[in-house]
N, CA, C and O atoms as a MOPAC input file, in Angstrom:
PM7 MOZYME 1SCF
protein

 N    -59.47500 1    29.62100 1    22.35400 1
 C    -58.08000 1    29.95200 1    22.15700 1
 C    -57.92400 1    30.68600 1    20.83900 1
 O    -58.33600 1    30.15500 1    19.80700 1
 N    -57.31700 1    31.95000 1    20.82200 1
 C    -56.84000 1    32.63800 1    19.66200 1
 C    -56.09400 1    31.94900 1    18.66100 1
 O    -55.24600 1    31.24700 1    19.21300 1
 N    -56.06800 1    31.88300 1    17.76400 1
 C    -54.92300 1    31.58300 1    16.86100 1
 C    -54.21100 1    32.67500 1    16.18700 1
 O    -55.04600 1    33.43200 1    15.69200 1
 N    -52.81000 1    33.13000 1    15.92800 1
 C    -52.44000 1    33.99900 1    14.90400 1
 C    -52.63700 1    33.85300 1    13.70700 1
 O    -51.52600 1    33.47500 1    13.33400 1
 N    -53.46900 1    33.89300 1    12.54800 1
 C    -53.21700 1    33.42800 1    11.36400 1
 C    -51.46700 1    33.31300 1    10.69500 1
 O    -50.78300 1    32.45800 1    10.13300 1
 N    -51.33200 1    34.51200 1    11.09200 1
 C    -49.70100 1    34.55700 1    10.48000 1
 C    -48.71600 1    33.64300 1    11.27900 1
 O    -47.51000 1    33.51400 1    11.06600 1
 N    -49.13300 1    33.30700 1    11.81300 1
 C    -47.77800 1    32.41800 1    12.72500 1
 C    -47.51700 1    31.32100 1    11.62000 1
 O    -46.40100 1    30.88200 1    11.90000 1
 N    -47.78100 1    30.95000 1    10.99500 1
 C    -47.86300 1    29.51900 1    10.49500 1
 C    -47.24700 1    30.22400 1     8.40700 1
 O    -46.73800 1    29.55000 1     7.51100 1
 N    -47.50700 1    31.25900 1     8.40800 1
 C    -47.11200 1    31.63100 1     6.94200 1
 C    -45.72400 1    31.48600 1     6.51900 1
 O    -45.53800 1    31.34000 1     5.31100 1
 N    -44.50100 1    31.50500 1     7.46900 1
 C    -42.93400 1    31.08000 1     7.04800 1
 C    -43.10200 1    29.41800 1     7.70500 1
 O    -43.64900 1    28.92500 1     8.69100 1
 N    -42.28400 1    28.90200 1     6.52500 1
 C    -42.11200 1    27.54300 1     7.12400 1
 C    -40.63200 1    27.33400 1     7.40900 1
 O    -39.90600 1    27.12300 1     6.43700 1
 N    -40.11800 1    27.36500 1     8.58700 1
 C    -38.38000 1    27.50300 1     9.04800 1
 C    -37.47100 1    26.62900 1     7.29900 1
 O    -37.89800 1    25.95100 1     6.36500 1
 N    -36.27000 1    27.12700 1     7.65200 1
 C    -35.77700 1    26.54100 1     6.38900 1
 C    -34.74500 1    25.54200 1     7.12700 1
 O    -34.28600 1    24.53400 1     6.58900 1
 N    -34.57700 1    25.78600 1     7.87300 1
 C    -33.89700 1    24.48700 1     8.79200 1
 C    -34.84000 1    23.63400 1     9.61100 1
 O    -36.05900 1    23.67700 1     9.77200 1
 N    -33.68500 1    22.67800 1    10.17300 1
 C    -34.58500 1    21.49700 1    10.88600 1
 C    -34.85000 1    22.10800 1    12.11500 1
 O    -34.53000 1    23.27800 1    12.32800 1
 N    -35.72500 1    21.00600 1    13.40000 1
 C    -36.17600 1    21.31400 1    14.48500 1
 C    -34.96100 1    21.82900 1    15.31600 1
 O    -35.12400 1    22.72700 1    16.14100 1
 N    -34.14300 1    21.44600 1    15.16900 1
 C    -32.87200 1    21.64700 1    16.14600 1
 C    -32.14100 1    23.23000 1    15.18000 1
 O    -31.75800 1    22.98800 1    14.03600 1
 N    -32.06000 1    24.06600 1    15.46500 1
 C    -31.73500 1    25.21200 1    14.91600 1
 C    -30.65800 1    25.05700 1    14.12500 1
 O    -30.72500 1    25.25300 1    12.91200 1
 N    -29.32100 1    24.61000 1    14.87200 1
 C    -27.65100 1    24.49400 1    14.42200 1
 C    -27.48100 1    23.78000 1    13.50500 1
 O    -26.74800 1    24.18200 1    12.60200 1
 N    -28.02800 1    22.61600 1    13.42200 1
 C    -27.94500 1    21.81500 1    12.36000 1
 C    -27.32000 1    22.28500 1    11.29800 1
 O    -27.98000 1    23.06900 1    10.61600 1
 N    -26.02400 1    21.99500 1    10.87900 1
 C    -25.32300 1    22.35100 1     9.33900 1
 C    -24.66600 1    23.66800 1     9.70500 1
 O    -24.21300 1    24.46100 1     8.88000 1
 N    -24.65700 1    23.81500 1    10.94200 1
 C    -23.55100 1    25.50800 1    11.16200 1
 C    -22.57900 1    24.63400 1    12.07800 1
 O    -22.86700 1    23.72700 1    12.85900 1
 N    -21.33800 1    25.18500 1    11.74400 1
 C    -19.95400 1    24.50000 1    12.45600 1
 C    -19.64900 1    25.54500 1    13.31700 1
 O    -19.31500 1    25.37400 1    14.49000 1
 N    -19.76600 1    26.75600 1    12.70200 1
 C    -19.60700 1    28.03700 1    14.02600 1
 C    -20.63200 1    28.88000 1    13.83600 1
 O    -21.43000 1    28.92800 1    12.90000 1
 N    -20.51800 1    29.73900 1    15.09300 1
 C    -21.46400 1    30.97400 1    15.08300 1
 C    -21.54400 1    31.63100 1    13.93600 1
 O    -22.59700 1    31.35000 1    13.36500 1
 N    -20.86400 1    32.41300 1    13.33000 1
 C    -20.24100 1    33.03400 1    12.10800 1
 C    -20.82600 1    32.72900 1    11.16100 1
 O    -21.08100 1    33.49500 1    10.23200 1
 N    -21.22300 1    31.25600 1    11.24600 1
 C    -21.73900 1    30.73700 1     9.64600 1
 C    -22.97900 1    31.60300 1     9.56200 1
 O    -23.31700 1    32.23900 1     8.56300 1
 N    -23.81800 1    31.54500 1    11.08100 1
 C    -25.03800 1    31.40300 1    11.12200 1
 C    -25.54200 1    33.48400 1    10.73600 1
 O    -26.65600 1    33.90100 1    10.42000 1
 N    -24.40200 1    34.21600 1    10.91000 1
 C    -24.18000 1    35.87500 1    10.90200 1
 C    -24.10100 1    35.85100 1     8.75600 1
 O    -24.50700 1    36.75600 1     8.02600 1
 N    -23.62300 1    34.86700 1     8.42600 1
 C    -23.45500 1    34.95200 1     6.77500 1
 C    -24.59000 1    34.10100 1     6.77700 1
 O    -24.12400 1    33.34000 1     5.93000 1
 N    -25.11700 1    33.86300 1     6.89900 1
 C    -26.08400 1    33.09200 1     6.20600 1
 C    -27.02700 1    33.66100 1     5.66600 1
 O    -27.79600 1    34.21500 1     6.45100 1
 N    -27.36800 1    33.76900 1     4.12000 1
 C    -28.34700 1    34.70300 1     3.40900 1
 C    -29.57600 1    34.26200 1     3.56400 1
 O    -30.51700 1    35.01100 1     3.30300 1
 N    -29.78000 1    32.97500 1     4.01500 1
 C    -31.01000 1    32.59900 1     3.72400 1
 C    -32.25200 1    32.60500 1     5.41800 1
 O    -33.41200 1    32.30100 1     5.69800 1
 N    -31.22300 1    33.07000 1     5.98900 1
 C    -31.57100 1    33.36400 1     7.45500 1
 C    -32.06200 1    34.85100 1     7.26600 1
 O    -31.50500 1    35.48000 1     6.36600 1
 N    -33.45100 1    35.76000 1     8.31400 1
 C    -33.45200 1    36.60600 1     8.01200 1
 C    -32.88700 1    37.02600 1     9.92300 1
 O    -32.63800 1    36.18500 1    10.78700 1
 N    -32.84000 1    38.33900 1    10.05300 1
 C    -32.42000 1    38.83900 1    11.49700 1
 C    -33.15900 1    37.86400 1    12.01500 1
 O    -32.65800 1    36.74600 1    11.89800 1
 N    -34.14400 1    37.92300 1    12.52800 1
 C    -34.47300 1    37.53500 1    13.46400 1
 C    -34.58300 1    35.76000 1    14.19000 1
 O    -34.69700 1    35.35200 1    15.34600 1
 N    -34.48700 1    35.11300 1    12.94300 1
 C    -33.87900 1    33.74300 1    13.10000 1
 C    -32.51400 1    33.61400 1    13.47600 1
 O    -32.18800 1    32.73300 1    14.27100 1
 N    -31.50700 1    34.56000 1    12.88900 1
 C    -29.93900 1    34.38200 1    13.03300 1
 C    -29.62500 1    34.97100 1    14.67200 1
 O    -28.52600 1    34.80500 1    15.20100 1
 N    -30.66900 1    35.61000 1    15.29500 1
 C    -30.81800 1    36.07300 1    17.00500 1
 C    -30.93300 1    35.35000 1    17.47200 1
 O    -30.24800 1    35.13200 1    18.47100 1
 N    -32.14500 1    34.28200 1    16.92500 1
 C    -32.74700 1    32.89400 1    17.42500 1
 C    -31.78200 1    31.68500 1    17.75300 1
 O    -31.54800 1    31.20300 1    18.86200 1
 N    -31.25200 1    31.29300 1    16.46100 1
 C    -30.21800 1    30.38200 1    16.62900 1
 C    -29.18700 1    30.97100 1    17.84800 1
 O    -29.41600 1    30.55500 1    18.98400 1
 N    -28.24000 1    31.77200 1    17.68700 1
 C    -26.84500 1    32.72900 1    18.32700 1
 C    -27.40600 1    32.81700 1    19.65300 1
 O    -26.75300 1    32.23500 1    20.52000 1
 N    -28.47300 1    33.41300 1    20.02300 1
 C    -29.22500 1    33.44800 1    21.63800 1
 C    -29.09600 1    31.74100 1    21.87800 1
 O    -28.19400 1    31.40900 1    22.64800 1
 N    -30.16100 1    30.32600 1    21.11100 1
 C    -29.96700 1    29.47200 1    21.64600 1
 C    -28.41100 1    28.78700 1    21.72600 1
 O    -28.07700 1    27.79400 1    22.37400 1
 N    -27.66600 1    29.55100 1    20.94900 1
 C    -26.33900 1    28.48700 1    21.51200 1
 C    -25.71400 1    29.23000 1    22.82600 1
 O    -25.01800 1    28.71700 1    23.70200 1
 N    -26.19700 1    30.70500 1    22.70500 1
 C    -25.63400 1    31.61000 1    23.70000 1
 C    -26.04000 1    31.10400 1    25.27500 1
 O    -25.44800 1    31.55300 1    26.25700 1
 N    -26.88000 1    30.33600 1    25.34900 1
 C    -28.15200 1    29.87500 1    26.37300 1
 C    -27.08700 1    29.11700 1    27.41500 1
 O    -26.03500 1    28.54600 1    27.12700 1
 N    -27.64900 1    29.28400 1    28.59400 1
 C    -27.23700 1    28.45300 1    29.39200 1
 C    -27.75900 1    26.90400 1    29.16700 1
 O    -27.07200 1    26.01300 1    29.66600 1
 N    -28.62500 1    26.64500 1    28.63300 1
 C    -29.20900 1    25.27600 1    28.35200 1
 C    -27.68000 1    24.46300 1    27.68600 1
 O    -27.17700 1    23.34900 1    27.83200 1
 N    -27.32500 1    25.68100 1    26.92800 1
 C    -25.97400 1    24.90300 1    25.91400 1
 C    -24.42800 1    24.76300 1    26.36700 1
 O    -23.34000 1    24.71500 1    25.79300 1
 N    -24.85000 1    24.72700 1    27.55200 1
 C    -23.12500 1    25.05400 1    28.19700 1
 C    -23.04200 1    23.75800 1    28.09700 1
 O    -24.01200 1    23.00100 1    28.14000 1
 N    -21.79700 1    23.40300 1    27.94800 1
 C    -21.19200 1    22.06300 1    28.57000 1
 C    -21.12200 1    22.02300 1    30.02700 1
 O    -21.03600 1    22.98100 1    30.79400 1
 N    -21.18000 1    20.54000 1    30.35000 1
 C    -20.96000 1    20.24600 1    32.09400 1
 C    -19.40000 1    20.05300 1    32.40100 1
 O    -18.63800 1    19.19700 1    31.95200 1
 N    -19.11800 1    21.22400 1    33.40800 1
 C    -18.02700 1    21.09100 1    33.65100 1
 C    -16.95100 1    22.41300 1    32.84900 1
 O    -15.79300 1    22.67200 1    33.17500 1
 N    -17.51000 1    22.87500 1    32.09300 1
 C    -16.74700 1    23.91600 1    31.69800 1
 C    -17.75200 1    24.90800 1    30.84800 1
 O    -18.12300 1    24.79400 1    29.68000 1
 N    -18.11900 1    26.08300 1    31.98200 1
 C    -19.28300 1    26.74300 1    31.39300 1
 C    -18.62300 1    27.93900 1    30.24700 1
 O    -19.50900 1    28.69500 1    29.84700 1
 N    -17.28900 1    28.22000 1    29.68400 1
 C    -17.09100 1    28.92400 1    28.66200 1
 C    -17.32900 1    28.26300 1    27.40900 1
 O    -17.10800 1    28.80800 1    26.32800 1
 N    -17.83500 1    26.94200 1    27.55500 1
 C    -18.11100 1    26.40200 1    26.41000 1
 C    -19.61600 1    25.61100 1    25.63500 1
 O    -20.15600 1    24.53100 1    25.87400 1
 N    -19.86900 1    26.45200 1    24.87300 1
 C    -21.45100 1    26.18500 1    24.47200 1
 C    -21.37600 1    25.21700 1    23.47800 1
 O    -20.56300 1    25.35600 1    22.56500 1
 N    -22.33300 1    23.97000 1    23.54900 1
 C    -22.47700 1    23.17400 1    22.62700 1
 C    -24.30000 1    22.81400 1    22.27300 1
 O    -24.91600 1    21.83200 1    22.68600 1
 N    -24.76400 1    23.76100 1    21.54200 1
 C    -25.61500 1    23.54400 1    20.99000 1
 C    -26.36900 1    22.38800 1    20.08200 1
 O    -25.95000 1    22.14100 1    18.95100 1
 N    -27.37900 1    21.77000 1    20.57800 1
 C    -27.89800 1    20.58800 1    19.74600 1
 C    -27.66400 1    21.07800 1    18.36100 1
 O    -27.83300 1    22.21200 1    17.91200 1
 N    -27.06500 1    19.54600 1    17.53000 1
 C    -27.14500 1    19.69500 1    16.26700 1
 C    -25.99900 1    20.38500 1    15.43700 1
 O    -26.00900 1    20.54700 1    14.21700 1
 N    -24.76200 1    20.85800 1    16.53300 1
 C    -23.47800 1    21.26600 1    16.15200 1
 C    -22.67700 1    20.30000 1    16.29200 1
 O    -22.89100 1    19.41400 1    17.12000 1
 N    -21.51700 1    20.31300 1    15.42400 1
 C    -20.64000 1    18.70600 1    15.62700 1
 C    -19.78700 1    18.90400 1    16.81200 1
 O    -19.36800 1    17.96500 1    17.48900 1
 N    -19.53100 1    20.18300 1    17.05600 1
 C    -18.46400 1    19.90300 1    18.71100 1
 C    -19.16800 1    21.71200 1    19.65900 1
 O    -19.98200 1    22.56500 1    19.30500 1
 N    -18.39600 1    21.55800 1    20.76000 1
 C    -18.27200 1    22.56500 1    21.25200 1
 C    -18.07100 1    23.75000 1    20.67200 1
 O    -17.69000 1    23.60500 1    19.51000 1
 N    -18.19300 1    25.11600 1    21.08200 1
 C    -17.63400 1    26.22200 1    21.00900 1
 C    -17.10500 1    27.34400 1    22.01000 1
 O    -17.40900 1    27.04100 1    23.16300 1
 N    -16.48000 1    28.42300 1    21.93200 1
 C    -16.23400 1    29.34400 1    23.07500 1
 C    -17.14600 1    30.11600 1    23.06700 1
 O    -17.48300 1    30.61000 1    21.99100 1
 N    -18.10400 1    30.59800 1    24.76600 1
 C    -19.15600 1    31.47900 1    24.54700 1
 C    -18.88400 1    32.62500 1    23.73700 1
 O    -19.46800 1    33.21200 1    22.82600 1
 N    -17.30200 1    32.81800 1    24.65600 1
 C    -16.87100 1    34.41100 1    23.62000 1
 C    -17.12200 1    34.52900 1    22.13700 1
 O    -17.42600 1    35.61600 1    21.64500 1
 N    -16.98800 1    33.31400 1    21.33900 1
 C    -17.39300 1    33.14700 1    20.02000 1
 C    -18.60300 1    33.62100 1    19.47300 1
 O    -18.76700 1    34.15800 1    18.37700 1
 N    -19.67700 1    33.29700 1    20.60500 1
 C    -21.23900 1    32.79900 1    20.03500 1
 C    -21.38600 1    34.82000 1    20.62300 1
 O    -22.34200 1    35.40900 1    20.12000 1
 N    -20.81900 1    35.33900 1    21.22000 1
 C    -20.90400 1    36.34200 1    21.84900 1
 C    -20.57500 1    37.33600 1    20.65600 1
 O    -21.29100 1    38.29000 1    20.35200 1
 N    -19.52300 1    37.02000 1    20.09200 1
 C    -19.05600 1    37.76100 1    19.48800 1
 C    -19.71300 1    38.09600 1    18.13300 1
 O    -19.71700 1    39.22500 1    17.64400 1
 N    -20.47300 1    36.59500 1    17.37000 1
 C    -20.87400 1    36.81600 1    16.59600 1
 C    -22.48800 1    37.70700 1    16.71000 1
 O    -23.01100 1    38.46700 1    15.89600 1
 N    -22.90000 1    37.29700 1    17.88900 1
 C    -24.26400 1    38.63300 1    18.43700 1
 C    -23.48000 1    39.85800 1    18.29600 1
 O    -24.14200 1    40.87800 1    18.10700 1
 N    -22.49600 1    39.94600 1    18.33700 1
 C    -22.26800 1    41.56100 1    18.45200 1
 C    -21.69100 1    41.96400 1    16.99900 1
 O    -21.78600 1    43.13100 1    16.61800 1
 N    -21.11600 1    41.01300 1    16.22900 1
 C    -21.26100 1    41.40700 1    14.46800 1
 C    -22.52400 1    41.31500 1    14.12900 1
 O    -22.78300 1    42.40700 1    13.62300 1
 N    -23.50800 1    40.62700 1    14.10800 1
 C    -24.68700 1    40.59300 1    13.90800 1
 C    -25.38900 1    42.24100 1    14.04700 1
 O    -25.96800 1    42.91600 1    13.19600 1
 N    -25.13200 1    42.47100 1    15.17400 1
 C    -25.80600 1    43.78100 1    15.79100 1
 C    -25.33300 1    45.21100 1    15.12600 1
 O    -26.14000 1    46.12700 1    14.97400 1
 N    -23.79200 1    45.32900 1    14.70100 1
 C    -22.57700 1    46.09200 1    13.78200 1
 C    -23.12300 1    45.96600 1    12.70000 1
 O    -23.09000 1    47.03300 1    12.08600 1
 N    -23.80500 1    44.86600 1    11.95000 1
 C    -24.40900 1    45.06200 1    10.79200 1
 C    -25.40600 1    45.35700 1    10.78300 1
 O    -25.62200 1    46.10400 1     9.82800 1
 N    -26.57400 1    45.10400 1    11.60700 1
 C    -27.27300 1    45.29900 1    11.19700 1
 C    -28.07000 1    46.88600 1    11.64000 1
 O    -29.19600 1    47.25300 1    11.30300 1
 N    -27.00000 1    47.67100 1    12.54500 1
 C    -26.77400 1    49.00400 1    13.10500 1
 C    -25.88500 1    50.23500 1    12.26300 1
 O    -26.09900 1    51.44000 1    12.39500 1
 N    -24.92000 1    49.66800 1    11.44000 1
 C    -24.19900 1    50.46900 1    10.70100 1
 C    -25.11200 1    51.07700 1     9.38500 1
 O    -24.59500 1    51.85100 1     8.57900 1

């Protein structure tokens, strides 16, 4: 089995559960200490169907967030994300 050497050189700066300590999407688009491609990471997993609530799929609740959110939210902030980092 291959190994990447580099896979292992960043050590995440958050916990196992991505959301942890973000209340909304938004936080996770300001967050300096996030680089692109983690702040895709997180925003895709809340964007996920894994994170819908049962029973009302406009609403994503990602492990490790204190409540629900609106997909349009988690949507929206992928698409500021993308405005910045495109402009």
């Amino acid at each position: 089995m291959h190994v990447d050497p580099k896979a292992n050189e960043r050590v995440r700066s958050w916990p196992v559960r991505p959301a942890v300590g973000f209340l909304h999407p938004l936080e996770v688009v300001k967050d300096t200490e996030l680089d692109l491609a983690e702040k895709r990471e997180i925003l895709a997993a809340w964007a996920s169907d894994a994170s819908a609530v049962e029973h009302r799929p406009s609403q994503r609740w990602l492990l490790g967030t204190p409540a629900p959110v609106p997909l349009s939210e988690v949507l929206s902030a992928l698409k500021r994300l993308d405005r910045e980092t495109f402009s």
